[in-house]
C-alpha positions in Angstrom: -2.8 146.9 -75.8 -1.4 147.1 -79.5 -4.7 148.2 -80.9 -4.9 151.3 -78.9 -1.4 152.1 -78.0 -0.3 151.6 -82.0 -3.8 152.7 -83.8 -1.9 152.8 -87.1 -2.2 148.8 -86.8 -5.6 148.0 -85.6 -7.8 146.6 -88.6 -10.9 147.3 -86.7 -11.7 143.0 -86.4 -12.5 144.0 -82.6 -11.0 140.5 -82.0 -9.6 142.1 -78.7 -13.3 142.8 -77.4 -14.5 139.7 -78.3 -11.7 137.9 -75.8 -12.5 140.5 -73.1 -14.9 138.5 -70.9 -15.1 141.8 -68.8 -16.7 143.4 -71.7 -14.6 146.2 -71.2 -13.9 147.1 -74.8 -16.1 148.6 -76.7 -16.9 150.0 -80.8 -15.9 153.9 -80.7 -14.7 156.4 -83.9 -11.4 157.9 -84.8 -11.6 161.7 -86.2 -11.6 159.7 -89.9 -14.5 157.9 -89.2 -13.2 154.6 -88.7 -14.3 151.9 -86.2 -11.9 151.5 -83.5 -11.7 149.9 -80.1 -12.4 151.8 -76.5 -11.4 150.6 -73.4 -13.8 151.4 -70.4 -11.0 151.8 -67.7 -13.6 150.9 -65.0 -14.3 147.5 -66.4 -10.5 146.8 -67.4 -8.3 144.0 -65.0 -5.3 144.5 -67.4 -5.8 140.7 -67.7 -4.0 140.8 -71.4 -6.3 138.9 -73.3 -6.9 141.7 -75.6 -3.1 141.4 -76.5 -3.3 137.9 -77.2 -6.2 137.9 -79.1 -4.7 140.8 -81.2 -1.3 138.4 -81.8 -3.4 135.4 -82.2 -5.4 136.5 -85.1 -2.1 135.4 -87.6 -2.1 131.8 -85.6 -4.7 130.2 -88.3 -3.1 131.6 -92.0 -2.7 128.7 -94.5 -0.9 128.8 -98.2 -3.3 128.5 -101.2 -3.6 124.5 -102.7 -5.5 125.3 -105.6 -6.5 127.7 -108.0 -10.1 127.8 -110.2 -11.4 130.1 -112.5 -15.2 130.7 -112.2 -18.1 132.3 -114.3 -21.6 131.4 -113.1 -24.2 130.1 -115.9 -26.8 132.4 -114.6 -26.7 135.5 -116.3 -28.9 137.2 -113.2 -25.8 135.9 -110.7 -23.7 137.4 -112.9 -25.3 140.5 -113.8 -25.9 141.1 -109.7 -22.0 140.1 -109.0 -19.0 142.0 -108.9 -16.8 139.4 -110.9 -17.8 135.8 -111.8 -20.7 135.1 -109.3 -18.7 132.9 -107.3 -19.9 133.9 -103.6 -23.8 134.3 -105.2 -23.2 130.2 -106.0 -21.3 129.4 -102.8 -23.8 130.9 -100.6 -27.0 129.8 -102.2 -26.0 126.2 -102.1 -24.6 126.5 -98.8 -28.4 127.8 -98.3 -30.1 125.1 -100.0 -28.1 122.6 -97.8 -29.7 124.2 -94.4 -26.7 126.2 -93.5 -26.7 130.2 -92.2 -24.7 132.5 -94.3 -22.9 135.7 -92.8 -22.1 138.2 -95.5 -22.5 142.0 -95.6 -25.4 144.4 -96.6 -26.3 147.7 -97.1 -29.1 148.8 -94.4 -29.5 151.8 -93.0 -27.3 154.2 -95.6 -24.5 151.9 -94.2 -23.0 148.6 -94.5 -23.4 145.7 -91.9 -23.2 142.0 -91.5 -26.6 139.7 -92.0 -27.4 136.7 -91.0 -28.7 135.1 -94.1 -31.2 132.0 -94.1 -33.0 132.5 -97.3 -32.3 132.8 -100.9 -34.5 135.8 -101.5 -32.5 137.8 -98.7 -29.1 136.6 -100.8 -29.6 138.9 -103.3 -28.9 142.1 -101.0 -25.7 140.7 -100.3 -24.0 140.1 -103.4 -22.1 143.1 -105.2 -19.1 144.9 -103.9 -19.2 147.5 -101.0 -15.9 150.0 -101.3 -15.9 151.0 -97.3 -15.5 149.1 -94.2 -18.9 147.1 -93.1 -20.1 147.3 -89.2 -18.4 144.5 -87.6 -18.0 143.9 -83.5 -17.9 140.9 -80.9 -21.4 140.7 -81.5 -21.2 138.9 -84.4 -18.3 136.9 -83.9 -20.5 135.6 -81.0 -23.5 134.8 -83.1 -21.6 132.6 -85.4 -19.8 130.9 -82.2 -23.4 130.7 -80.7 -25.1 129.0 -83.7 -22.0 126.6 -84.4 -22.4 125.6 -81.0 -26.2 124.5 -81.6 -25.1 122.4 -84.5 -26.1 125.1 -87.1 -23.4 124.9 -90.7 -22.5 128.8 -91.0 -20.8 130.5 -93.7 -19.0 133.2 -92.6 -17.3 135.9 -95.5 -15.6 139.0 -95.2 -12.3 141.1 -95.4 -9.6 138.7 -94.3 -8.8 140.7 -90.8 -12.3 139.8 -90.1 -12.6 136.3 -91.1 -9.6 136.0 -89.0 -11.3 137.1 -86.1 -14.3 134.6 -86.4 -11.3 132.0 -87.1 -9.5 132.8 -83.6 -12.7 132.2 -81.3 -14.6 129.3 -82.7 -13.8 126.2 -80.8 -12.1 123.6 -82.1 -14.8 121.1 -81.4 -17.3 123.6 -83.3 -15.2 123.9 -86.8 -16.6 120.8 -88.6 -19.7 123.0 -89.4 -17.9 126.5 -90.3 -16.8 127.7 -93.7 -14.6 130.9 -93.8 -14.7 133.0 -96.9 -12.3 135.7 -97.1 -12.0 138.4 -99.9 -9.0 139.5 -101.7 -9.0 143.3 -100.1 -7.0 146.4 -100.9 -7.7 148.0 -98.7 -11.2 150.0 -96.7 -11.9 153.5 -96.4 -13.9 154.8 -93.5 -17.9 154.7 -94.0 -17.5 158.7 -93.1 -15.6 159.4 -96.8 -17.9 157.2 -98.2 -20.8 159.4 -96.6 -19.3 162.7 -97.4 -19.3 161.4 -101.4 -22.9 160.1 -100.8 -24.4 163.7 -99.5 -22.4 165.9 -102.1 -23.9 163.7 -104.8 -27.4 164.3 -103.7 -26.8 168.0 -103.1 -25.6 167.8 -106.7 -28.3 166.0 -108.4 -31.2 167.8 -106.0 -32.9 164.5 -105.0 -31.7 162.0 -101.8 -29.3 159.3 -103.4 -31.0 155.8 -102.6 -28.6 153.5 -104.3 -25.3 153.5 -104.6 -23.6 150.7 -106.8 -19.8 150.9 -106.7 -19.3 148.3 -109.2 -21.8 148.0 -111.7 -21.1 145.9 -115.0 -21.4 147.5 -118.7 -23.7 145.7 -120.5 -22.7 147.5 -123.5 -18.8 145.9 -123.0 -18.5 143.2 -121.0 -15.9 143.1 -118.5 -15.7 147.4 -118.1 -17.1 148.1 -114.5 -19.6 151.4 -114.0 -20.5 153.3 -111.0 -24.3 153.5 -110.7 -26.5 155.9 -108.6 -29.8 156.0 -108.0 -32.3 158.6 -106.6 -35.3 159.4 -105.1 -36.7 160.9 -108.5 -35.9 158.0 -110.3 -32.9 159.3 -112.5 -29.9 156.9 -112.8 -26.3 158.3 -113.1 -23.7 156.6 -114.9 -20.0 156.8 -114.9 -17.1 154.8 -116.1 -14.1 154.0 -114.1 -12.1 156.9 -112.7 -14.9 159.5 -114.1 -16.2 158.8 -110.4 -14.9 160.8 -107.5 -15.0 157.8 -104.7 -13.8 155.2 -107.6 -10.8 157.0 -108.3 -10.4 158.0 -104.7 -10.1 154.0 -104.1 -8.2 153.7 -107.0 -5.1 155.9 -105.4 -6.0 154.2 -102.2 -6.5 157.8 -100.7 -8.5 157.4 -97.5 -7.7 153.6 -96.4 -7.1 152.8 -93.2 -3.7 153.1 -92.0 -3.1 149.5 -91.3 -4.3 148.4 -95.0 -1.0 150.0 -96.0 0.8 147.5 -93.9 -1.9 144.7 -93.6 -0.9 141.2 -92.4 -3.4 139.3 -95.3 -2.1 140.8 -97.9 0.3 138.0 -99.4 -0.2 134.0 -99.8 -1.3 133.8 -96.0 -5.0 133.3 -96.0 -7.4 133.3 -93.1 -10.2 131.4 -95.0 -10.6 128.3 -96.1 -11.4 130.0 -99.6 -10.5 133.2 -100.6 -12.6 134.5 -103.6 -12.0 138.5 -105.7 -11.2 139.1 -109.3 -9.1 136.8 -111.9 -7.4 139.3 -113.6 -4.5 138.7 -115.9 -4.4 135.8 -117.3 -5.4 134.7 -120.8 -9.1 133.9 -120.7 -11.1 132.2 -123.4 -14.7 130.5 -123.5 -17.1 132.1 -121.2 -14.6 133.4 -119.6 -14.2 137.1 -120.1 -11.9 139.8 -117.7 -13.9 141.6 -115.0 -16.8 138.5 -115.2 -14.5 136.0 -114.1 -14.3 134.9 -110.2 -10.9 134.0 -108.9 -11.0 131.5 -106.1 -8.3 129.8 -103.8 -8.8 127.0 -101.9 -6.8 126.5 -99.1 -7.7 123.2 -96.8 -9.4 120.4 -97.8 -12.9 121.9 -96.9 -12.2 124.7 -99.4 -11.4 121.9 -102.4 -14.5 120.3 -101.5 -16.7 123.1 -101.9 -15.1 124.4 -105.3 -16.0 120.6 -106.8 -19.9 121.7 -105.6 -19.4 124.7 -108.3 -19.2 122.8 -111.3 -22.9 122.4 -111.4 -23.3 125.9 -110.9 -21.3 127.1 -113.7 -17.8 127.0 -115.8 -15.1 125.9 -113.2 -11.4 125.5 -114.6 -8.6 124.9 -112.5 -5.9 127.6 -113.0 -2.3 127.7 -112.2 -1.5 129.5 -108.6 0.7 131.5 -108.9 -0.4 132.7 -112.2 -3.3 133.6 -110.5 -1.8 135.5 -107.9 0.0 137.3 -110.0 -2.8 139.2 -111.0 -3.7 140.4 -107.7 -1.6 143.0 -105.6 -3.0 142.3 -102.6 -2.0 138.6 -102.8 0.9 139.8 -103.2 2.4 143.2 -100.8 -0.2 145.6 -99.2 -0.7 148.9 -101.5 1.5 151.6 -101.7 0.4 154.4 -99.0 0.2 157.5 -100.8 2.5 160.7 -99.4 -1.0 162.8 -99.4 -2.4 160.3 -97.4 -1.9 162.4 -94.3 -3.5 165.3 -95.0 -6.4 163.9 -97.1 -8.6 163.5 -94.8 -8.6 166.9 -93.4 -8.3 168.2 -97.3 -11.6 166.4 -97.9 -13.5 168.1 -94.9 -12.5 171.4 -95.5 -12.7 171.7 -99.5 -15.9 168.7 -100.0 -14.7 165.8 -101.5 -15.0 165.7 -105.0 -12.7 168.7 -104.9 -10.1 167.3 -102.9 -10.2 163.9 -104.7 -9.5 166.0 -107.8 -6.5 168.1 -106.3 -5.3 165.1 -104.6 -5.7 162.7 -108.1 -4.3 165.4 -110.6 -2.3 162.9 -112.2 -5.2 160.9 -113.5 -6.5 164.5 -115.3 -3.4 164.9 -116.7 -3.4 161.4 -118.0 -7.2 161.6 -119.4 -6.1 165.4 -120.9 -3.0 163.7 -122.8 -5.2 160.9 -123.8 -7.7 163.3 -125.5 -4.4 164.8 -127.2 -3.3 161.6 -129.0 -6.6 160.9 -129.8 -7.1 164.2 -131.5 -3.7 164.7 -132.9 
């Protein structure tokens, strides 16, 4: 089985247990902390469905039609979204039109997928989450289960795990399923992300309750903020890089190994929409960098459903590849780095803030030579 005999290219989709119909494979942890399949011998008939599904997940990846540009009227959506709002808008009027949305929220310290059928539960969903979200056959089940009643689901994550869903839903079923998928660069393990979590709150001196990866300036539009919050009410700021697991992702330091050679990264797209930032491109209106959703629509159900979006806010159809070219991971996966192989061990032995610094010196060195110029 690929997954398990080549770990260095298992995504963690668990589209191999979800096609055991021995249920022999199950959701165990590497020494980084990432999700990864387990075979129970016992239960295993070295039937090879596992290895089909694993191959198959590539079998349903369709070239972008369209481009748009989105910024959602509501300042609350946008305020509460990572970008433009686009996903806030998609959902809730896949909501108001009886369908069940599957997107992922923080519960339990951790990230998971939800099973959405209100508006008011929404709202926990929306923002970015910078580690990979708790995802098994269980879920891709559910969604097959509730198409199968005649339920409309909206199903969005990282593309390796829209792809999953993709591979198992019937053709039959289809009619009533929209796949989302994000433009990803890549997930660390929810263990980093813990480590980061429990140094800050030893720091501070109170439990952190919040943690908001990308938060939006409201003092400069468009300049994204890490934001913590704890138990005794104090709120903790920082901008960019200033923040330990922020820059960490930035040098795409504890990913998982197969982000570095991911299959979805490039013009192949799992979803029938894919949805992240619109950066770099000239912008003007509403439109402003870092509030601006960039969205691809790649069948006809995806062109369909960015038409809804007009009402919802400003919708301007944008040249593809212009858009892509904005956006590495539509592009190549990201560069590994050469520390990558010892960082997680660094991490665990030094804490993490300290490590990301060691590991990161060059963007110190930038910030010192900035203050330099600056001064000089």
């Amino acid at each position: 089985m690929p997954t398990l005999e080549q770990p260095q290219k298992c995504s963690g989709c668990f589209a191999c247990a979800a096609a055991c119909s021995r249920h022999a494979i199950a959701v165990g942890k590497d020494a980084e902390g990432f999700a990864v399949p387990v075979v129970d011998e016992t239960l295993c008939i070295e039937c090879g469905a596992c290895e089909t599904a694993c191959a198959g997940r590539l079998s349903h990846l369709k070239k972008p039609r369209a481009a748009f540009a989105f910024a959602a009227t509501s300042a609350e959506v946008l305020g509460s979204s990572a970008s433009g709002g686009a996903f806030a808008c998609l959902a809730a009027w896949w909501l108001e039109h009886d369908g069940v949305v599957f997107a992922v929220a923080e519960e339990d310290e951790r990230a998971a997928f939800r099973e959405v059928r209100s508006k008011n539960r929404l709202a926990e969903c929306l923002g970015s989450k910078y580690y990979q979200a708790s995802f098994d056959d269980t879920c891709i089940h559910r969604v097959c289960e509730l198409l199968g009643k005649g339920a409309r689901v909206l199903f969005a994550g990282t593309p390796c795990q829209v792809a999953a869903v993709s591979l198992y839903v019937p053709e039959r079923n289809r009619g009533g399923l929209l796949l989302v998928d994000l433009v990803c660069q890549g997930v660390p393990s929810f263990d980093s992300v813990a480590a980061y979590r429990e140094e800050a709150s030893r720091k501070h001196g109170s439990k952190l309750i919040e943690h908001r990866f990308r938060a939006k300036d409201p003092q400069r539009l468009g300049r994204y903020m890490t934001e913590l919050r704890f138990a005794d009410g104090a709120i903790e700021r920082s901008i960019g890089g200033q923040d330990s697991c922020s820059r960490a992702f930035m040098y795409n330091l504890f990913l998982r190994e197969s982000c570095y050679r991911c299959d979805y990264a490039g013009l192949g797209r799992p979803g029938d929409i894919t949805l992240g930032d619109f950066w770099g491109y000239s912008f003007s209106g509403c439109f402003r960098p870092g509030a601006t959703s960039l969205m691809l629509c790649n069948t006809d159900k995806g062109e369909s459903m960015a038409a809804e979006l007009s009402a919802w806010g400003t919708l301007v159809e944008a040249d593809v590849d212009a858009a892509i070219a904005g956006n590495i991971p539509l592009r190549h996966p990201v560069k590994r780095p050469m520390c990558r192989g010892f960082a997680y061990g660094l991490f665990k032995a030094i804490g993490y803030s300290k490590a990301v610094g060691m590991l990161t010196w060059k963007y110190a060195l930038k910030r010192l030579l900035r203050k330099e110029r600056v001064g000089s």
